[in-house]
PDBQT receptor file of N, H, CA, C and O in Angstrom, charges set to zero:
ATOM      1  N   UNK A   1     -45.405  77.208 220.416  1.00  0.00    +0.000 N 
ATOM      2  CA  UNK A   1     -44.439  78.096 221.009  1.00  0.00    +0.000 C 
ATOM      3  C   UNK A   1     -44.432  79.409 220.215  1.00  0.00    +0.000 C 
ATOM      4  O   UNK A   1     -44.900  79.199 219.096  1.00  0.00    +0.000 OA
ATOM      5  N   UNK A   2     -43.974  81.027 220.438  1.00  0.00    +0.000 N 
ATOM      6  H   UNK A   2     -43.594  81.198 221.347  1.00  0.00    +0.000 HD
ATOM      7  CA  UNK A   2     -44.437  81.574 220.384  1.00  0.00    +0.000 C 
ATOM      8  C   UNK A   2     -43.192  81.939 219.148  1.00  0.00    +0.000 C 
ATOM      9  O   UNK A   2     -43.386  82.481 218.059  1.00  0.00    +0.000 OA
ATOM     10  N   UNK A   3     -42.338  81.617 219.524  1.00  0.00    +0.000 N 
ATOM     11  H   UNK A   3     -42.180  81.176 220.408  1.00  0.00    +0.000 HD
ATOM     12  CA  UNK A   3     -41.048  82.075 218.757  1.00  0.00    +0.000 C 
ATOM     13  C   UNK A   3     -41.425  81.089 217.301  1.00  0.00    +0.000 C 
ATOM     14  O   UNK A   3     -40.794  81.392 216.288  1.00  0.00    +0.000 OA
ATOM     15  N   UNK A   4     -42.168  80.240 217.229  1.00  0.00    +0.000 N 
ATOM     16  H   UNK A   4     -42.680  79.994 218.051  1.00  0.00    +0.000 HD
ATOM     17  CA  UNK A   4     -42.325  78.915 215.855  1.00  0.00    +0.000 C 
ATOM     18  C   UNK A   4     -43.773  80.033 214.785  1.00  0.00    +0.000 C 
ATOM     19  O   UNK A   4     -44.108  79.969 213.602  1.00  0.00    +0.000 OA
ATOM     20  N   UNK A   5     -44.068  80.582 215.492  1.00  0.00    +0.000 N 
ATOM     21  H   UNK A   5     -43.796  80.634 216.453  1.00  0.00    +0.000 HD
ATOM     22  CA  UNK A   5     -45.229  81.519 214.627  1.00  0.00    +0.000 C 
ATOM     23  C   UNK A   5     -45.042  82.195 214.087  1.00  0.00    +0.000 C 
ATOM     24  O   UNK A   5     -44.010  82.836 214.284  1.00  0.00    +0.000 OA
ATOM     25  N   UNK A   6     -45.922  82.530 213.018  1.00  0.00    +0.000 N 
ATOM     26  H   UNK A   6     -46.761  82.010 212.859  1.00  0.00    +0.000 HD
ATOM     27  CA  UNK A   6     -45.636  83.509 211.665  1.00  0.00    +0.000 C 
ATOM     28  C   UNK A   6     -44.888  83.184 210.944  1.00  0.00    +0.000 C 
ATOM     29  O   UNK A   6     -44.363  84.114 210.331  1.00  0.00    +0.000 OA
ATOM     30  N   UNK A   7     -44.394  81.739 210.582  1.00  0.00    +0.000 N 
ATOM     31  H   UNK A   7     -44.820  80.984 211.079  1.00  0.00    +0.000 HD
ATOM     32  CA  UNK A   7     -43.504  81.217 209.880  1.00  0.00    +0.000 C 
ATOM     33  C   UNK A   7     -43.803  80.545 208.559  1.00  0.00    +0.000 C 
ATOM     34  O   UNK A   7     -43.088  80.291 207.590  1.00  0.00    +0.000 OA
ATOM     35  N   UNK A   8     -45.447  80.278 208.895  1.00  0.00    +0.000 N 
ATOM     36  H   UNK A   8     -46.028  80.484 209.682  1.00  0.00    +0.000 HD
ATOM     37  CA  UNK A   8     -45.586  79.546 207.373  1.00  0.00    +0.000 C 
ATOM     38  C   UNK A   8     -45.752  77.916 207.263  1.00  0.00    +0.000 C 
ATOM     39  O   UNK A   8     -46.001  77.214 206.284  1.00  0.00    +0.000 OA
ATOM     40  N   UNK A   9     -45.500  77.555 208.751  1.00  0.00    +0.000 N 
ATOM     41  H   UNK A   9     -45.297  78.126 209.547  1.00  0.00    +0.000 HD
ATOM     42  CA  UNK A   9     -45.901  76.257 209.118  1.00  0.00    +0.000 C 
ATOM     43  C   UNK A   9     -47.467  75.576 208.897  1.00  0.00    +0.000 C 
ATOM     44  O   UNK A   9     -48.039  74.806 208.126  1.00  0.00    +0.000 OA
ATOM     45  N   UNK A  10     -47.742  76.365 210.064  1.00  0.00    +0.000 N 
ATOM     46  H   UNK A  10     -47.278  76.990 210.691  1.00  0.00    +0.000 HD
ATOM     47  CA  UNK A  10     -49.707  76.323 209.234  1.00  0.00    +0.000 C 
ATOM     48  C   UNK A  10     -50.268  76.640 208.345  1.00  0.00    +0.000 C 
ATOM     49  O   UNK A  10     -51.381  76.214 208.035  1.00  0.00    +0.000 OA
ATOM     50  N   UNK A  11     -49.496  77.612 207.628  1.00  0.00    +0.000 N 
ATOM     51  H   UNK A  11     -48.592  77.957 207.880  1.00  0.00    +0.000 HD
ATOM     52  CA  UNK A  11     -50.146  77.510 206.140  1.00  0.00    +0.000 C 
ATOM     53  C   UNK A  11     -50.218  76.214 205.633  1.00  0.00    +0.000 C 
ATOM     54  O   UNK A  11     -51.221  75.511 205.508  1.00  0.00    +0.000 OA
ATOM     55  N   UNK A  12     -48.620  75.868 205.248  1.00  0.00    +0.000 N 
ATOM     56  H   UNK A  12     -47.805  76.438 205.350  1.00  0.00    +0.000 HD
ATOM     57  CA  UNK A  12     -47.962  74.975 204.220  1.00  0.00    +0.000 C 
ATOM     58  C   UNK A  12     -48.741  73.647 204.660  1.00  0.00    +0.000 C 
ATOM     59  O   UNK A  12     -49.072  72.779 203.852  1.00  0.00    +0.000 OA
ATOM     60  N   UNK A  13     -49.088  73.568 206.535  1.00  0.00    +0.000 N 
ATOM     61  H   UNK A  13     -48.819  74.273 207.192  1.00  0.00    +0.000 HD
ATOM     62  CA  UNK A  13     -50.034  72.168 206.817  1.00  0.00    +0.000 C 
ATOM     63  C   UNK A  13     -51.641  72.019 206.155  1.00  0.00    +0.000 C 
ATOM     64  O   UNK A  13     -52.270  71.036 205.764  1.00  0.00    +0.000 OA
ATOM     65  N   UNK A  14     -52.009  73.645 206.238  1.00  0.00    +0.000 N 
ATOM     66  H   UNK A  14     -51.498  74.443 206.555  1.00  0.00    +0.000 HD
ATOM     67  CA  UNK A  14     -53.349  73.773 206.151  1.00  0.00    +0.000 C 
ATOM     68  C   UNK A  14     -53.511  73.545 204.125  1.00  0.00    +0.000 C 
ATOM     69  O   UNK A  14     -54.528  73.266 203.491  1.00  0.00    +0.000 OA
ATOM     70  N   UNK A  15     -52.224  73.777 203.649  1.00  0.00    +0.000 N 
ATOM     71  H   UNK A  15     -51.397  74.005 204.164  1.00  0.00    +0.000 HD
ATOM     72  CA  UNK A  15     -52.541  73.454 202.415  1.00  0.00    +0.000 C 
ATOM     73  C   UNK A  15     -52.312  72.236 201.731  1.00  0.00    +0.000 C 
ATOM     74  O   UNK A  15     -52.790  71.849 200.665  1.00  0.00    +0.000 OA
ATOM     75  N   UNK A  16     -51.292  71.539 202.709  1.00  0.00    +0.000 N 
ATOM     76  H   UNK A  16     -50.903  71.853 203.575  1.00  0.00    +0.000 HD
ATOM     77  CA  UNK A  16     -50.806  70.112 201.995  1.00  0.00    +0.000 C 
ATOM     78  C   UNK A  16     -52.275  69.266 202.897  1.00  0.00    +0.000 C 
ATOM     79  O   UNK A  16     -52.572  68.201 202.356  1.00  0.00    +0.000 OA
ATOM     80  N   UNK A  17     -52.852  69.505 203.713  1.00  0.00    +0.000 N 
ATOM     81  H   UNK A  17     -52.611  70.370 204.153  1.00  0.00    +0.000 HD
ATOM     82  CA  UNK A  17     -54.087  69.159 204.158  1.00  0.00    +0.000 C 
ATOM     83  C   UNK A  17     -55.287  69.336 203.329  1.00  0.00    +0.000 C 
ATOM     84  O   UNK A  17     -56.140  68.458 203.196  1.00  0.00    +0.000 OA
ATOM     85  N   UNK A  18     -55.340  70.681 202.683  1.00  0.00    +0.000 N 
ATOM     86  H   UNK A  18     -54.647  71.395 202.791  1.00  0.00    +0.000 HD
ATOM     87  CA  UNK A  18     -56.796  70.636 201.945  1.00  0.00    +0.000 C 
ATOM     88  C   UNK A  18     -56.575  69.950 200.787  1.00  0.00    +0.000 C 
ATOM     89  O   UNK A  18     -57.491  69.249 200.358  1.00  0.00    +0.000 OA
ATOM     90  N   UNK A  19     -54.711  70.060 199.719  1.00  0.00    +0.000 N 
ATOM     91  H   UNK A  19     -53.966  70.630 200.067  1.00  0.00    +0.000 HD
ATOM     92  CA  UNK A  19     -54.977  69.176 198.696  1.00  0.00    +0.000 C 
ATOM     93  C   UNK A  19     -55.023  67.762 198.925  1.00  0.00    +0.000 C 
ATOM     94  O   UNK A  19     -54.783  67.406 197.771  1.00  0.00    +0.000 OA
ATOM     95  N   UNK A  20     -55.105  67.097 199.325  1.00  0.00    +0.000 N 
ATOM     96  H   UNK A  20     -55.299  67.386 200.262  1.00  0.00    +0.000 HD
ATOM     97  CA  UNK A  20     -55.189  65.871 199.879  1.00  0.00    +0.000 C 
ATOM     98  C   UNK A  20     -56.715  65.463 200.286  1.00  0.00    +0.000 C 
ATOM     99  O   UNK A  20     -57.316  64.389 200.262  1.00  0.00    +0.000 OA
ATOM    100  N   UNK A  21     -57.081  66.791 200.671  1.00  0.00    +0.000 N 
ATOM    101  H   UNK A  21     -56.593  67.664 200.691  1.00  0.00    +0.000 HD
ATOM    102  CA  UNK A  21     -58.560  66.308 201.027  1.00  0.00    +0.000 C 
ATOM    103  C   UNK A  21     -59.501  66.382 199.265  1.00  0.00    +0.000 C 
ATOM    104  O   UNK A  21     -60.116  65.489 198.683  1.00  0.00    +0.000 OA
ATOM    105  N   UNK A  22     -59.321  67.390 198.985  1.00  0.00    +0.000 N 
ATOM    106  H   UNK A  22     -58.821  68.115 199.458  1.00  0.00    +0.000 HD
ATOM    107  CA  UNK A  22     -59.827  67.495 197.651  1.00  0.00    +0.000 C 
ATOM    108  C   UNK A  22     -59.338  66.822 196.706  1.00  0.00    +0.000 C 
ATOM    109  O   UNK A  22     -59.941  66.713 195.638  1.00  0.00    +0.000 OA
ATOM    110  N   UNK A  23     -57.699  66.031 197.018  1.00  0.00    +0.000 N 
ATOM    111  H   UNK A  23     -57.209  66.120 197.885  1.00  0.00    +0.000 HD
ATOM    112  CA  UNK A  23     -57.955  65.030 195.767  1.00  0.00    +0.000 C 
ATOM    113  C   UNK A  23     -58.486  63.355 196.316  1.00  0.00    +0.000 C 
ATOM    114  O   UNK A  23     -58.493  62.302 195.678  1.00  0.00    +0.000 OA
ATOM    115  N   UNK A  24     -58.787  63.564 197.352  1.00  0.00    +0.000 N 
ATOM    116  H   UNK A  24     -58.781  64.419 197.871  1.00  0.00    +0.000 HD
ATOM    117  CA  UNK A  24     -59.925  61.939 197.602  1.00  0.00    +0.000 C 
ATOM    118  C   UNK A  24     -61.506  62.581 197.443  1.00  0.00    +0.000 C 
ATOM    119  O   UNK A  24     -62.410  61.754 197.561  1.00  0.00    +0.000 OA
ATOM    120  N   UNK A  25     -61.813  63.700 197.238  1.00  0.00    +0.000 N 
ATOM    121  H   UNK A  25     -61.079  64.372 197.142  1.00  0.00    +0.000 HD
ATOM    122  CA  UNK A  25     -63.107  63.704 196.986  1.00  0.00    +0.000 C 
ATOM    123  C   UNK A  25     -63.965  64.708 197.850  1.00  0.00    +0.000 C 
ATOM    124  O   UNK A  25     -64.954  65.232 197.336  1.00  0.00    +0.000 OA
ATOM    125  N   UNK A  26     -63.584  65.004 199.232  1.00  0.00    +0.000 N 
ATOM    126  H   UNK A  26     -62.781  64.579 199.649  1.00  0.00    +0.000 HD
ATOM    127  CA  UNK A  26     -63.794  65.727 200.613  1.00  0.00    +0.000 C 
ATOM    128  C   UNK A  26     -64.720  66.651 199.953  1.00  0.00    +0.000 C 
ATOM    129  O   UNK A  26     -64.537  66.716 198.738  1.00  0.00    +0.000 OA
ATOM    130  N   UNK A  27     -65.609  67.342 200.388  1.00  0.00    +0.000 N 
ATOM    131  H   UNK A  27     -65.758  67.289 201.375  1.00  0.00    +0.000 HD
ATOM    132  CA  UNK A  27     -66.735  68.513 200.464  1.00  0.00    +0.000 C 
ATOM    133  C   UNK A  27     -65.926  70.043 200.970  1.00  0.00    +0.000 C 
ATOM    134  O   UNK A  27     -66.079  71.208 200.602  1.00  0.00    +0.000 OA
ATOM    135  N   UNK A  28     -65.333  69.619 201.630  1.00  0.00    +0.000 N 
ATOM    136  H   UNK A  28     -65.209  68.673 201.929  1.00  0.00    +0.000 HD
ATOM    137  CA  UNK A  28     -64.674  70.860 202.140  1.00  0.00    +0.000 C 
ATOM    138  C   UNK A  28     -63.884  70.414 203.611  1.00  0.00    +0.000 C 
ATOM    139  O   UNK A  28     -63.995  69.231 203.931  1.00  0.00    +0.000 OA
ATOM    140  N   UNK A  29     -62.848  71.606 204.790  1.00  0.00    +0.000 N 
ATOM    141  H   UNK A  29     -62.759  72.568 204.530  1.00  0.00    +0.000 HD
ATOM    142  CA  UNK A  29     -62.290  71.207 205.273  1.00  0.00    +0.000 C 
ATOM    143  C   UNK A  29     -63.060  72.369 206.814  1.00  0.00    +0.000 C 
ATOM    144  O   UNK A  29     -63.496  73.495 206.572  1.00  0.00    +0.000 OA
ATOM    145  N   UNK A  30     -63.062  71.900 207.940  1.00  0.00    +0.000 N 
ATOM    146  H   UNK A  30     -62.707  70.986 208.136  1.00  0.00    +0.000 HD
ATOM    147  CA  UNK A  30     -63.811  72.604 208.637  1.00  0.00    +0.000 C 
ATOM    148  C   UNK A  30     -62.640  72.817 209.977  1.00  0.00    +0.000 C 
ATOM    149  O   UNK A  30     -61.798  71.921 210.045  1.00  0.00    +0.000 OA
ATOM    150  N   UNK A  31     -62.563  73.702 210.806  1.00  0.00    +0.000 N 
ATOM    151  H   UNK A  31     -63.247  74.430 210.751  1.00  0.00    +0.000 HD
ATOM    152  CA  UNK A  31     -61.973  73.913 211.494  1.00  0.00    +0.000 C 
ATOM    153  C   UNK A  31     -62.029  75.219 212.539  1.00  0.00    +0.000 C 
ATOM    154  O   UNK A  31     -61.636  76.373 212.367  1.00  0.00    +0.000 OA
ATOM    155  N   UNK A  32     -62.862  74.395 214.033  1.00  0.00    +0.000 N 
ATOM    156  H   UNK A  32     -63.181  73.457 214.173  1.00  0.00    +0.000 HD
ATOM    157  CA  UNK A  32     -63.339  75.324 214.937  1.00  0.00    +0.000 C 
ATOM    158  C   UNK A  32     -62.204  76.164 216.185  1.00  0.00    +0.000 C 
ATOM    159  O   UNK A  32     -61.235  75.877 216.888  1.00  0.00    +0.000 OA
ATOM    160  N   UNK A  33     -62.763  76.905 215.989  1.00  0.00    +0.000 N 
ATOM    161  H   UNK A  33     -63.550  77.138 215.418  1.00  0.00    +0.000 HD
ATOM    162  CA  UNK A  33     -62.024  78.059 217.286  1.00  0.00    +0.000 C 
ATOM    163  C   UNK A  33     -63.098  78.629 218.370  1.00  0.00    +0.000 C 
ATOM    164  O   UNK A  33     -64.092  79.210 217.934  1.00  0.00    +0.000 OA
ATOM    165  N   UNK A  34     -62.950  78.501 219.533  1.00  0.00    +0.000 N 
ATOM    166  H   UNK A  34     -62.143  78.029 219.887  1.00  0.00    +0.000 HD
ATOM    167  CA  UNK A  34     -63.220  79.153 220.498  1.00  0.00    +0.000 C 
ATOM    168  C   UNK A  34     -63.481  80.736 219.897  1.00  0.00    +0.000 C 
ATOM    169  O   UNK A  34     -62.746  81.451 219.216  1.00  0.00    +0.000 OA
ATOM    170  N   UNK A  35     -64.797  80.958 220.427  1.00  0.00    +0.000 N 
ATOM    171  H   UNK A  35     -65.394  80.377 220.980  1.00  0.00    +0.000 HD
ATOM    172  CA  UNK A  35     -65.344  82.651 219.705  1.00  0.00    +0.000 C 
ATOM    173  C   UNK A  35     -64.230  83.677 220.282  1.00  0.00    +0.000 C 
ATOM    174  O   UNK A  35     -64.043  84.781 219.769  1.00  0.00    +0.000 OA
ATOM    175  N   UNK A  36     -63.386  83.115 221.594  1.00  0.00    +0.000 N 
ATOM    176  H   UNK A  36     -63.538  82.219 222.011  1.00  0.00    +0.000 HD
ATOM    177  CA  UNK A  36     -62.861  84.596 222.047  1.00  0.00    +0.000 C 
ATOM    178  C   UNK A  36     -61.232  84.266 221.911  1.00  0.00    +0.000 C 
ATOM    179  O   UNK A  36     -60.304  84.794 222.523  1.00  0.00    +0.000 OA
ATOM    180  N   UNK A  37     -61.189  82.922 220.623  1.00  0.00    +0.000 N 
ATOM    181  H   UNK A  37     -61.943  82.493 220.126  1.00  0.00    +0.000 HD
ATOM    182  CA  UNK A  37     -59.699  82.992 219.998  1.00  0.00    +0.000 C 
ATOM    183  C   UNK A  37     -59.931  83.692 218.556  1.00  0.00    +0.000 C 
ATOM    184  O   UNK A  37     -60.350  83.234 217.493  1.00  0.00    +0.000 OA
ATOM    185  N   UNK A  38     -59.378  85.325 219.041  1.00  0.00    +0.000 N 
ATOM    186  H   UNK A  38     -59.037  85.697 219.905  1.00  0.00    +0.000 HD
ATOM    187  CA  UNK A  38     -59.263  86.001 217.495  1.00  0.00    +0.000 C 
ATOM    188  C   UNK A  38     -58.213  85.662 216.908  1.00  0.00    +0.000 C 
ATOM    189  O   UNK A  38     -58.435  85.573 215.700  1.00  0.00    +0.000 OA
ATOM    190  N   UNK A  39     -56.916  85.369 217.235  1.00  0.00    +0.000 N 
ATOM    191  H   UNK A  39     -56.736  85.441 218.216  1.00  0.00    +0.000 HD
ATOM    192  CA  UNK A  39     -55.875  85.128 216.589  1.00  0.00    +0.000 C 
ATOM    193  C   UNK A  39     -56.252  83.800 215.596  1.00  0.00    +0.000 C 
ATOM    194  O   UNK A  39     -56.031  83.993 214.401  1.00  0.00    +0.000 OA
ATOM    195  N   UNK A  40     -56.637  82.866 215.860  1.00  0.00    +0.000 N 
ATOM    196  H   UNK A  40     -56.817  82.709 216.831  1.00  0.00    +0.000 HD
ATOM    197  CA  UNK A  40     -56.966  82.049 215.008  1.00  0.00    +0.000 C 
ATOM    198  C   UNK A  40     -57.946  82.120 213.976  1.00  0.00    +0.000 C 
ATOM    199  O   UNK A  40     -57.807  81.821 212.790  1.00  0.00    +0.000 OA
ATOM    200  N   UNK A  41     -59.063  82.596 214.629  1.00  0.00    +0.000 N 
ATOM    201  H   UNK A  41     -59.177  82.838 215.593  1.00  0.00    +0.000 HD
ATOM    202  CA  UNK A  41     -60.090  83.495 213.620  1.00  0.00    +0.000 C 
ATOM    203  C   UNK A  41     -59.527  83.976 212.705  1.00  0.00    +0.000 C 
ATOM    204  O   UNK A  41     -60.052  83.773 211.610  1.00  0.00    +0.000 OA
ATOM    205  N   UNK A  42     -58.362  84.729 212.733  1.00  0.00    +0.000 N 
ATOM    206  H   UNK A  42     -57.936  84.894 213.622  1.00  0.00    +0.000 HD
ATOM    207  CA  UNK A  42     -57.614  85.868 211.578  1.00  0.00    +0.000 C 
ATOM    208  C   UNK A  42     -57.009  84.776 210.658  1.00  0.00    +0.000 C 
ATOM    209  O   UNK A  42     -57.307  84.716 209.465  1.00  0.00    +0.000 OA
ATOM    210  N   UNK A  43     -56.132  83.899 211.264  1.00  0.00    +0.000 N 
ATOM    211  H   UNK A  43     -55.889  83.948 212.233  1.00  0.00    +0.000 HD
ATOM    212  CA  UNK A  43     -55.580  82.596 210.778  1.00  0.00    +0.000 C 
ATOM    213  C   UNK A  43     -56.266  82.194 209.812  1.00  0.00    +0.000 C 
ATOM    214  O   UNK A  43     -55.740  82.343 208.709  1.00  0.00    +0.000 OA
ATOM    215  N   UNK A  44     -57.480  81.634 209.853  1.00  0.00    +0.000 N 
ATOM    216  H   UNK A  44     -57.907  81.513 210.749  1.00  0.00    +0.000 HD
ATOM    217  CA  UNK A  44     -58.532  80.962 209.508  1.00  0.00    +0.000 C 
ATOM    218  C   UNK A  44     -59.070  81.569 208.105  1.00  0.00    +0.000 C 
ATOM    219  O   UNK A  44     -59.122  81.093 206.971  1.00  0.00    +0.000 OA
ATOM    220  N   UNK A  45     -59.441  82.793 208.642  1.00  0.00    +0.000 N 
ATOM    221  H   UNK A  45     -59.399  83.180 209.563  1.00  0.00    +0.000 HD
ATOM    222  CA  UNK A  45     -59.878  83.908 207.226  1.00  0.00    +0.000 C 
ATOM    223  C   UNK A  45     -59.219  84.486 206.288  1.00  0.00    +0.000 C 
ATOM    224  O   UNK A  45     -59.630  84.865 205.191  1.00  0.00    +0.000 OA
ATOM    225  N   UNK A  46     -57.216  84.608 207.152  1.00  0.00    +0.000 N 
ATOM    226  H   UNK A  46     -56.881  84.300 208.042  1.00  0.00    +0.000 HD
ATOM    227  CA  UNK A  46     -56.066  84.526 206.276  1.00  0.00    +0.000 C 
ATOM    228  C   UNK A  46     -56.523  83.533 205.395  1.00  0.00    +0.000 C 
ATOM    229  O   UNK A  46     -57.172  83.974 204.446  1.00  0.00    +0.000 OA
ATOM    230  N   UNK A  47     -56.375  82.381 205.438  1.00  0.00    +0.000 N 
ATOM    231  H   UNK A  47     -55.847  82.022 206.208  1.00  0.00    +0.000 HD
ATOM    232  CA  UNK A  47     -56.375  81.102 204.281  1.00  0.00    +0.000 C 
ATOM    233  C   UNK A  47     -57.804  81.396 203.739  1.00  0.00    +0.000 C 
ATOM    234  O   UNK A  47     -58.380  80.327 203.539  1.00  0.00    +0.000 OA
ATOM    235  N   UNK A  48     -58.511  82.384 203.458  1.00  0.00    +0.000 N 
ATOM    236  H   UNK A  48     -58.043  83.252 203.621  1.00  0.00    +0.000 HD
ATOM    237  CA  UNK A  48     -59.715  82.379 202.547  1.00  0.00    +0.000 C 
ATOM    238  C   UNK A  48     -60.694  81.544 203.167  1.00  0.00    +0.000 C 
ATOM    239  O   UNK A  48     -61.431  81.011 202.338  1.00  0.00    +0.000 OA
ATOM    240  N   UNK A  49     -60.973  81.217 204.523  1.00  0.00    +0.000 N 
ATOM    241  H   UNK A  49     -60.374  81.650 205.197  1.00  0.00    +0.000 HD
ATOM    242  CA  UNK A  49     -61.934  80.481 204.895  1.00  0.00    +0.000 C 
ATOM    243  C   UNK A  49     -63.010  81.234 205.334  1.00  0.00    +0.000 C 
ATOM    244  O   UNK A  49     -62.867  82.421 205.626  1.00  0.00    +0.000 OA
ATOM    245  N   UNK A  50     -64.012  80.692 205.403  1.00  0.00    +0.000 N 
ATOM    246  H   UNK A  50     -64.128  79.728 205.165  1.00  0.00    +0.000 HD
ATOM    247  CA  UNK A  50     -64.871  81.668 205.592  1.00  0.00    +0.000 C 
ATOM    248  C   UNK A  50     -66.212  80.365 206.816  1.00  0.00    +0.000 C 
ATOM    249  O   UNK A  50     -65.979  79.169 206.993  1.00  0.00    +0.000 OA
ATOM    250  N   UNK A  51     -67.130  80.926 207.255  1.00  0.00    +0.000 N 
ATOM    251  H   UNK A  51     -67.319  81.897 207.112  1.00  0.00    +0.000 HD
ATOM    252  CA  UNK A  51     -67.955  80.106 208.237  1.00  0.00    +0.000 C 
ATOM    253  C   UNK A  51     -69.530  80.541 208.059  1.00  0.00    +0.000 C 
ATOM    254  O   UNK A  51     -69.942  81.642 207.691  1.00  0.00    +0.000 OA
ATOM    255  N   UNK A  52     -70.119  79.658 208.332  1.00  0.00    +0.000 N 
ATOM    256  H   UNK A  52     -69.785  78.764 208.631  1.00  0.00    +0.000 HD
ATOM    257  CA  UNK A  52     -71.633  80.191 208.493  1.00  0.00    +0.000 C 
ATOM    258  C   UNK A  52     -72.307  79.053 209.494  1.00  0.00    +0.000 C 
ATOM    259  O   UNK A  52     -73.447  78.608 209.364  1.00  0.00    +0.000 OA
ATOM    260  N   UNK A  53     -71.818  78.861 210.021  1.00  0.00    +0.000 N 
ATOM    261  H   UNK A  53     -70.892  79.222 210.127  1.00  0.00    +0.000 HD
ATOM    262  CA  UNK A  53     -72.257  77.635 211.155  1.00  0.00    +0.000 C 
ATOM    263  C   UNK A  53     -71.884  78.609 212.713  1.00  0.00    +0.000 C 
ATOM    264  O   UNK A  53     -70.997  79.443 212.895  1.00  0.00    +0.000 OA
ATOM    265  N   UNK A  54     -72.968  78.090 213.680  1.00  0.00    +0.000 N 
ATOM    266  H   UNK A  54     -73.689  77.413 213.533  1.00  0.00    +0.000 HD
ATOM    267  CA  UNK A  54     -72.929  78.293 215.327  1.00  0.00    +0.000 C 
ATOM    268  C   UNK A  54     -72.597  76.982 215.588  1.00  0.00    +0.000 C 
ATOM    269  O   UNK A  54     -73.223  76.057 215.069  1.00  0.00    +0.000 OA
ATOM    270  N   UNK A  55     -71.467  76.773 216.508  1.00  0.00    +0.000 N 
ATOM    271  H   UNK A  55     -70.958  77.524 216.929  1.00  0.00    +0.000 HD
ATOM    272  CA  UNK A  55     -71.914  75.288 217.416  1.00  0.00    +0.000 C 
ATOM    273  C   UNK A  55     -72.171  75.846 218.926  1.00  0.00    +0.000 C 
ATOM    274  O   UNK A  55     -71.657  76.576 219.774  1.00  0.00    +0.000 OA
ATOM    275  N   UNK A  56     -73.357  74.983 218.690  1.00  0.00    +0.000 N 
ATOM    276  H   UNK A  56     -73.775  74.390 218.001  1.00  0.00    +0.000 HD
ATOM    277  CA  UNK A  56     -73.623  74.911 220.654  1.00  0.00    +0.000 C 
ATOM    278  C   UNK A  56     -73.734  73.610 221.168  1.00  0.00    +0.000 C 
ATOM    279  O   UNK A  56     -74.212  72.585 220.683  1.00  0.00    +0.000 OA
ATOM    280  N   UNK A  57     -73.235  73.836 222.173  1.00  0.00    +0.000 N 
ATOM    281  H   UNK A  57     -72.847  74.669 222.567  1.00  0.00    +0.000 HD
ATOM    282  CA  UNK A  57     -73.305  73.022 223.139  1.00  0.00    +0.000 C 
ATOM    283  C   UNK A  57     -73.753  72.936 224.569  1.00  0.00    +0.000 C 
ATOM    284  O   UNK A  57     -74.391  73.908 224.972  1.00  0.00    +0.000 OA
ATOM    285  N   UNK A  58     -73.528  71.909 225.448  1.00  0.00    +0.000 N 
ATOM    286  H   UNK A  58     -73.010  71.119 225.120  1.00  0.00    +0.000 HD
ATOM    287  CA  UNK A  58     -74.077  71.795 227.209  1.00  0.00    +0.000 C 
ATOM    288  C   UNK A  58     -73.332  70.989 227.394  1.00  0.00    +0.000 C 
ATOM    289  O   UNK A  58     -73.449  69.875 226.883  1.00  0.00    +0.000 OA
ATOM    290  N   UNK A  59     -71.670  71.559 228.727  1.00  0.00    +0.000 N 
ATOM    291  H   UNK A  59     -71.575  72.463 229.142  1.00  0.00    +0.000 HD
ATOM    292  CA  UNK A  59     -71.323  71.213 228.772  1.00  0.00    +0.000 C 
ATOM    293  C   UNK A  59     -71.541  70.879 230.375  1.00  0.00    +0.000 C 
ATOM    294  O   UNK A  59     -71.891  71.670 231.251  1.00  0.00    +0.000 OA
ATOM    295  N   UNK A  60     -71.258  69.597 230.488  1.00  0.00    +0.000 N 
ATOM    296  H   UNK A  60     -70.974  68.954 229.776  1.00  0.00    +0.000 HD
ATOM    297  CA  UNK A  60     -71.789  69.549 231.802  1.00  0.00    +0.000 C 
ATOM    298  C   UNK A  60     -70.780  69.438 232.920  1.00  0.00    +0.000 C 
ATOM    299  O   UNK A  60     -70.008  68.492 232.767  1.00  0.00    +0.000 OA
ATOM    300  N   UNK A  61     -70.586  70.174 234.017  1.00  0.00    +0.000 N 
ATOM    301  H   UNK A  61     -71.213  70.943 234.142  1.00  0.00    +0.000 HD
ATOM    302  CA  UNK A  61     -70.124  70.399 235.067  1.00  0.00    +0.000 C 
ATOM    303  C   UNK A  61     -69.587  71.838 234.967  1.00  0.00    +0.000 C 
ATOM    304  O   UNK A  61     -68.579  72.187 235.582  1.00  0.00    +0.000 OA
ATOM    305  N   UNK A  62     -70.631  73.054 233.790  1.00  0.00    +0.000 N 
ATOM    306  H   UNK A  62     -71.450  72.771 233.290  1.00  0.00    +0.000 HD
ATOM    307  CA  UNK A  62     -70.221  74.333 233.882  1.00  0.00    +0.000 C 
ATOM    308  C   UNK A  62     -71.511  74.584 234.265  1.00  0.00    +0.000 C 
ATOM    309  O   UNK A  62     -72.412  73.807 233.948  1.00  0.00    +0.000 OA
ATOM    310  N   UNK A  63     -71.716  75.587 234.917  1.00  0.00    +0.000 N 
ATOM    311  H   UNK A  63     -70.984  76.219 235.174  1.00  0.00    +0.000 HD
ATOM    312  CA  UNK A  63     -72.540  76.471 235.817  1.00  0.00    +0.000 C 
ATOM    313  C   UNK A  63     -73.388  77.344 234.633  1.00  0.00    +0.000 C 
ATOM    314  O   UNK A  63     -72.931  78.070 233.750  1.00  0.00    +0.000 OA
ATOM    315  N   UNK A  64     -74.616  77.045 234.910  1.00  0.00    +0.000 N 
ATOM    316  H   UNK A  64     -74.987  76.456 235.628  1.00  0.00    +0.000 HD
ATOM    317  CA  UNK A  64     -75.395  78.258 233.716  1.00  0.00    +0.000 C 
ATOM    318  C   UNK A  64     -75.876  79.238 234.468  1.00  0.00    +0.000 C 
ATOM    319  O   UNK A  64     -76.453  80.192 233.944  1.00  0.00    +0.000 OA
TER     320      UNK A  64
């Protein structure tokens, strides 16, 4: 909801999430967005994340 954003919610998840992952051992924490969601993109790179991966796919019953 639109009024619950910018509050600090997803941070505080995205961080009580990564310590948890890093104290069982985890490699790192990965988390995809649709290329033409910038708002999350910004989200994403807010928290110091950074990417070097493409995913593709074939999805089937879309028109090429």
């Amino acid at each position: 909801m639109p009024e619950r954003r910018s509050k600090g919610i997803f941070r505080e998840l995205y961080r009580h999430a990564r310590e948890r992952c890093a104290g069982e051992g985890a490699a790192g924490l990965r988390l995809y967005a649709d290329t033409t969601n910038h708002k999350a993109q910004a989200v994403y790179q807010g928290l110091g994340m950074t990417s070097h991966y493409a995913v593709f796919e074939d999805m089937f019953g879309e028109s090429i």
